[in-house]
N, C-alpha and C positions, 0 to 999 in steps of 0.2 A: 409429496404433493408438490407440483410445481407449480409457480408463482403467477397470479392471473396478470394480466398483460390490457393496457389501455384500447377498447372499443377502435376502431377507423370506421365508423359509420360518417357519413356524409354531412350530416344535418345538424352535427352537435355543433359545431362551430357558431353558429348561429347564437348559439346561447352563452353568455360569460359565469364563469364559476366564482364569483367575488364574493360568496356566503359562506365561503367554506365547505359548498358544495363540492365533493368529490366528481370528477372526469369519471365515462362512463366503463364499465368492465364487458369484453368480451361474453361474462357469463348471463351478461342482462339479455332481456328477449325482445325486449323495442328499445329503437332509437334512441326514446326521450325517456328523459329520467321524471321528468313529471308529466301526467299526460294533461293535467289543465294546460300548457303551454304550447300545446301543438296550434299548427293554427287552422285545422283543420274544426277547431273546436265551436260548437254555437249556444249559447247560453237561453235557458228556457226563458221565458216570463217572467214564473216569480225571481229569477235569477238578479234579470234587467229589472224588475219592480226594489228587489232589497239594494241593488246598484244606487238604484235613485233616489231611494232614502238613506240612505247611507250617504251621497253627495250630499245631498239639503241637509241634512245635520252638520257635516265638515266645514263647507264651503264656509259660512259665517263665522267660524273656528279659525281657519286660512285667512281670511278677511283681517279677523281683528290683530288677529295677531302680527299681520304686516303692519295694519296700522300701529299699533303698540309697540313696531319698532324691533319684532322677533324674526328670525329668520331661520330656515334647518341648513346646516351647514354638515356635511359627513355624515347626514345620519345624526347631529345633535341639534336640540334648541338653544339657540343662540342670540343675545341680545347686539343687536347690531350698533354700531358710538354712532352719536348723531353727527362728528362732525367729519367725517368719510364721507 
């Protein structure tokens, strides 16, 4: 068996592989490796309704926690020195 060989589809580029997400293979049948990402994509109702409570729960989350002096740095929580 020979060895499959990296995609040259157009459009991946578009997208960065910083998860450790694998580049896409010749043997795949579309473009994108995920297809929520496309952006040809349109979100129902209840989709945008769980979006928005989903925000209103975070956002005061986000809030305090700035206040309180935390901040996400690389992907961690991190308590930021007050005197920076």
């Amino acid at each position: 068996m020979s060895k499959l060989h990296k995609s040259s589809y157009n459009d991946v580029s578009a997208f960065e592989n910083n998860d450790g997400q694998r580049g896409l293979l010749c043997s795949n049948k579309t473009s994108l490796r995920c297809p929520s990402l496309s952006s040809k994509a349109v979100l129902s109702d209840s989709s945008l309704k769980a979006l928005e409570e989903l925000a209103s729960v975070l956002k005061p989350i986000y809030l305090r926690m700035k206040r309180e002096g935390y901040s996400m740095v690389n992907g961690h929580l991190v308590k930021i020195k007050e005197n920076e």
